[in-house]
FIROZA-755612 format. One record per residue (C-alpha): x negated, y, z. Coordinates in steps of 0.02 Angstrom, whole numbers, padded with zeros to 5 digits, always signed. Layout:
BEGIN
XYZ
...
This chain:
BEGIN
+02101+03961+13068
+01971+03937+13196
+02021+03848+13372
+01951+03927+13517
+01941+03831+13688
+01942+03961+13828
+01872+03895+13999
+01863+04015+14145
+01660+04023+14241
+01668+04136+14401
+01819+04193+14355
+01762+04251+14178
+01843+04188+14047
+01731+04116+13913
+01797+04073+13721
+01698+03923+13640
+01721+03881+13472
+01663+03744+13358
+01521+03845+13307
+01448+03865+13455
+01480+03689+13506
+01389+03666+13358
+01229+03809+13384
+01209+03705+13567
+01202+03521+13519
+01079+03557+13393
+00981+03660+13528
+00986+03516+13640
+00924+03419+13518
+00797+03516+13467
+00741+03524+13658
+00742+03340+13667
+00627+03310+13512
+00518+03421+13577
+00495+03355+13751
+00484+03201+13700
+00294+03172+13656
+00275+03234+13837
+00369+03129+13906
+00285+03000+13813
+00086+03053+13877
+00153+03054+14061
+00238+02873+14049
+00043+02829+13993
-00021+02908+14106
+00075+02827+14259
+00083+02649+14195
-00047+02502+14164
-00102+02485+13975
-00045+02311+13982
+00149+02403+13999
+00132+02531+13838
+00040+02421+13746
+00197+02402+13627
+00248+02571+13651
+00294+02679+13817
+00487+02659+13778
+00472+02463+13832
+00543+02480+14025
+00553+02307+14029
+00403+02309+14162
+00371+02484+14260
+00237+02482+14416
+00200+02635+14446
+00012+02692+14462
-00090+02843+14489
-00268+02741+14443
-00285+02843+14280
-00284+03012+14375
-00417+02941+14491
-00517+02900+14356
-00500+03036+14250
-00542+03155+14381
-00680+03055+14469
-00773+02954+14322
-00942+02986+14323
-00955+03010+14136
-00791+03130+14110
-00791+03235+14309
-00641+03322+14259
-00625+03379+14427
-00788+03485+14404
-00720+03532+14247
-00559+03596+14315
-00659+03682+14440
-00759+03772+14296
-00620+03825+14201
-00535+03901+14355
-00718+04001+14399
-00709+04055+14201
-00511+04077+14189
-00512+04181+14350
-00644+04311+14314
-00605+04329+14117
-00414+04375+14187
-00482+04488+14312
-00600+04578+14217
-00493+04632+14073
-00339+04686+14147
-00440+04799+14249
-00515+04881+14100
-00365+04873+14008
-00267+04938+14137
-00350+05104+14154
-00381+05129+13944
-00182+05082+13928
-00119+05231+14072
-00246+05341+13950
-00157+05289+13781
+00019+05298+13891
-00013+05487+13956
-00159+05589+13922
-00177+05671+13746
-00375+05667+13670
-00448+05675+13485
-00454+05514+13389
-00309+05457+13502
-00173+05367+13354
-00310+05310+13256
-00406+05223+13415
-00230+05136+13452
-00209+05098+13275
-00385+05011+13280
-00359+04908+13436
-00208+04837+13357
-00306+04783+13180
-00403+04702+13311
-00294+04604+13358
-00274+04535+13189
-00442+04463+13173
-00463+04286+13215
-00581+04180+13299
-00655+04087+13154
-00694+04257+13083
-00812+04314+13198
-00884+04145+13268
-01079+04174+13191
-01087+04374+13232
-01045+04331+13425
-01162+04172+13434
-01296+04300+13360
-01232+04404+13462
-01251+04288+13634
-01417+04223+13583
-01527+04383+13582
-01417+04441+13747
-01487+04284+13827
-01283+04233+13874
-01276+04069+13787
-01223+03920+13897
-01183+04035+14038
-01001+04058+14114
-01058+04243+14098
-01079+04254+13905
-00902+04158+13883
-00836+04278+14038
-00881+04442+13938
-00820+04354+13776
-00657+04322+13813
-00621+04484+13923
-00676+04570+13757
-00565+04461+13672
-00412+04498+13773
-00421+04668+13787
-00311+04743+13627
-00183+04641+13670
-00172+04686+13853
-00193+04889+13820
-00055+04860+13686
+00059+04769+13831
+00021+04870+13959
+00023+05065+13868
+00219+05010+13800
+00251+04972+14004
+00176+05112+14040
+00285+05211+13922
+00457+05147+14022
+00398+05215+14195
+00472+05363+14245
+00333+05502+14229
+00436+05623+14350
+00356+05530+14512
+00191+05562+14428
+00216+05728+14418
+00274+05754+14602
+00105+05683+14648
+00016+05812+14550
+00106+05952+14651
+00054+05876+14789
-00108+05864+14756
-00154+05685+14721
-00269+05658+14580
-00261+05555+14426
-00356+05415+14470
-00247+05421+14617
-00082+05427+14547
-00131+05285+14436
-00203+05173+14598
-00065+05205+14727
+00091+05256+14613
+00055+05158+14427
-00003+04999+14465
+00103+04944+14616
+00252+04993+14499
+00185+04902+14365
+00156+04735+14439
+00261+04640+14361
+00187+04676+14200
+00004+04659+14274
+00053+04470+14335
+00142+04440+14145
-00040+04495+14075
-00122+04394+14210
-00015+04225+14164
-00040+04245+13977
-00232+04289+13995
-00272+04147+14108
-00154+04005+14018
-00256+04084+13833
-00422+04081+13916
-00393+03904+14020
-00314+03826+13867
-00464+03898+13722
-00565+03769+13647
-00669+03857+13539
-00762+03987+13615
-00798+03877+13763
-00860+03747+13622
-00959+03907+13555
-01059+03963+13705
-01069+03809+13821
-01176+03664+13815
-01242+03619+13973
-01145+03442+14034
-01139+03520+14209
-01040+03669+14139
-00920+03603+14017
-00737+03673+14048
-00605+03536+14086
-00515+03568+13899
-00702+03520+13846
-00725+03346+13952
-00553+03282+13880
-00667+03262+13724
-00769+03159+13811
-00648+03041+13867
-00629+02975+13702
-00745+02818+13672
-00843+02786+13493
-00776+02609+13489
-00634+02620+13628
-00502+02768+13682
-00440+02734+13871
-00271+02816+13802
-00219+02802+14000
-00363+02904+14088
-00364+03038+13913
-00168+03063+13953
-00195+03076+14150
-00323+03205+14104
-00211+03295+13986
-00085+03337+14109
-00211+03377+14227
-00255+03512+14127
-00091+03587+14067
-00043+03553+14250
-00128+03709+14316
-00050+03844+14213
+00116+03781+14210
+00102+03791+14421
+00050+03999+14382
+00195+04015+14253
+00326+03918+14378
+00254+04034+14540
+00261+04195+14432
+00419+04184+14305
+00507+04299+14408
+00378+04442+14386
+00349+04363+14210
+00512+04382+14148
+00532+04592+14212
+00358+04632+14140
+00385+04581+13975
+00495+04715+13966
+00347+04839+13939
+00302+04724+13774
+00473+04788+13697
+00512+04929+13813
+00428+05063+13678
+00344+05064+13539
C-alpha cells in the first residue's frame, strides 16, 4: 500500500506520494545538469584565467572581473559591440517584416473562404519541413543575380521568407480562438475588413503577435548559417558571426570567447524575461485549434 503525505498550501490540501517525490528529484536533477555548463562559461567569463586554469569549480581564489566583457566587446579584431548592433538592425526588421505579412495571410486562412484554400495551407506547412541545408545553393543563386549578397537586405528578405509558414500557421490557429461575433458587429456597423482586422484583430491578438515576435527574433538573432551564407563584409558580420573570430589559430582566449557568449544569448533572454507574460497567453493560439 502506498503512503501518502498530505500537506495543506493556501489552504489546499495537497497528497504527495513517493512517486512524485520521486518524478521531482529527478527533475531537479535534470535541471541542475543542464545548467550547469552555464554556469560553468559565466564563472570564465568573470574570473582571471590564472583562477580556471584547473577547472572553474576551484573557488579556492575568486576576484571578480569584468575585463573579458571589455575586451570582448571593444577588441579591435572581434567589435562585438558592432556586431551586436548588427544583429539587432537584422533581428529587428526580419521580426517586423514577417509578422506583418503573416499577420494579414493568417486572418485570410482564419476567416475568408477562396479556391485553392486547404491545399495552400497544406503547402505552407510542407514548408515548414524543409531545412536549411536543403536549399542553401538555390538561395545563394538566388541572392547573387538579385544583387543581395553581403547586404543586411538579402539576409532581411531571407529570413522573413523563412519565417513566414510558421508564423501564418501560429497565428491562423489564434485566430481561430477569437470570438468572431465582435467581428461581425463591426460589419453591421459598417467597418470594413481591413478595418476590423487593424482596430478589432490585432489589438486582441497581441499576445500572440509578441509570442511570434520573441520566437522570430531569438531564431533570427541566434542563426548561424544564413548569416554565414549571405554576409561577408568584416564591417557587417552579425555578433553570432564575430564569436568565430574570437577563437585564435594557435591560442583560444576561453575568457573573452565566454564573455562574448553571454553577451549574445544575453539579449534575447532580456525579450523573453520582459515578454513571458504575453508569451505564455499567446501560445495558446499554437494549440488553441487545429
Amino acid at each position: 500500500m502506498k503512503k501518502k503525505l498530505e500537506l495543506s498550501i493556501h489552504g489546499k490540501k495537497v497528497k504527495i506520494t513517493p512517486t512524485t517525490i520521486i518524478v521531482h528529484l529527478i527533475a531537479v536533477l535534470i535541471g541542475v545538469i543542464w545548467i550547469l555548463p552555464v554556469i560553468g562559461i559565466v564563472m570564465v567569463a568573470i574570473r582571471p584565467m590564472s583562477e580556471v586554469l584547473h577547472g572553474w569549480w576551484n573557488f579556492e581564489e575568486f576576484h571578480l572581473t569584468f575585463d573579458n566583457f571589455t575586451e570582448a566587446l571593444t577588441s579591435p579584431t572581434t567589435m562585438l559591440s558592432v556586431g551586436l548592433l548588427n544583429s539587432f538592425i537584422v533581428a529587428s526588421l526580419a521580426t517586423l517584416l514577417p509578422i506583418f505579412v503573416a499577420a494579414m495571410a493568417a486572418y485570410s486562412f482564419a476567416r475568408f473562404s477562396f479556391k485553392m484554400k486547404t491545399y495552400l495551407f497544406i503547402l505552407i506547412v510542407v514548408l515548414m519541413a524543409f531545412p536549411q541545408q536543403m536549399v542553401a545553393i538555390p538561395i545563394f543563386q538566388i541572392m547573387i543575380h538579385l544583387g543581395l549578397i553581403d547586404t543586411y537586405l538579402g539576409l532581411i528578405l531571407l529570413h522573413t521568407a523563412w519565417g513566414l509558414p510558421w508564423i501564418i500557421l501560429f497565428l491562423r490557429n489564434f485566430f481561430l480562438t477569437l470570438p468572431v461575433e465582435v467581428e461581425e458587429a463591426a460589419r453591421v456597423d459598417g467597418a470594413s475588413d481591413f478595418q476590423i482586422f487593424t482596430r478589432i484583430v490585432l489589438p486582441m491578438s497581441l499576445p500572440a503577435l509578441l509570442s511570434v515576435a520573441t520566437l522570430q527574433f531569438t531564431w533570427v538573432w541566434n542563426d548561424f548559417f544564413f548569416a554565414l551564407l549571405i554576409l561577408y563584409s568584416s564591417d557587417k558580420l552579425v555578433a553570432i558571426q564575430r564569436l568565430v573570430w574570437m577563437k585564435g589559430k594557435y591560442h583560444t582566449p576561453w575568457g573573452m570567447l565566454s564573455a562574448g557568449a553571454i553577451s549574445v544569448m544575453a539579449v534575447p533572454i532580456i525579450i523573453y524575461a520582459v515578454l513571458q507574460k504575453y508569451y505564455v497567453k499567446g501560445m495558446v493560439g499554437w494549440v488553441g485549434k487545429g
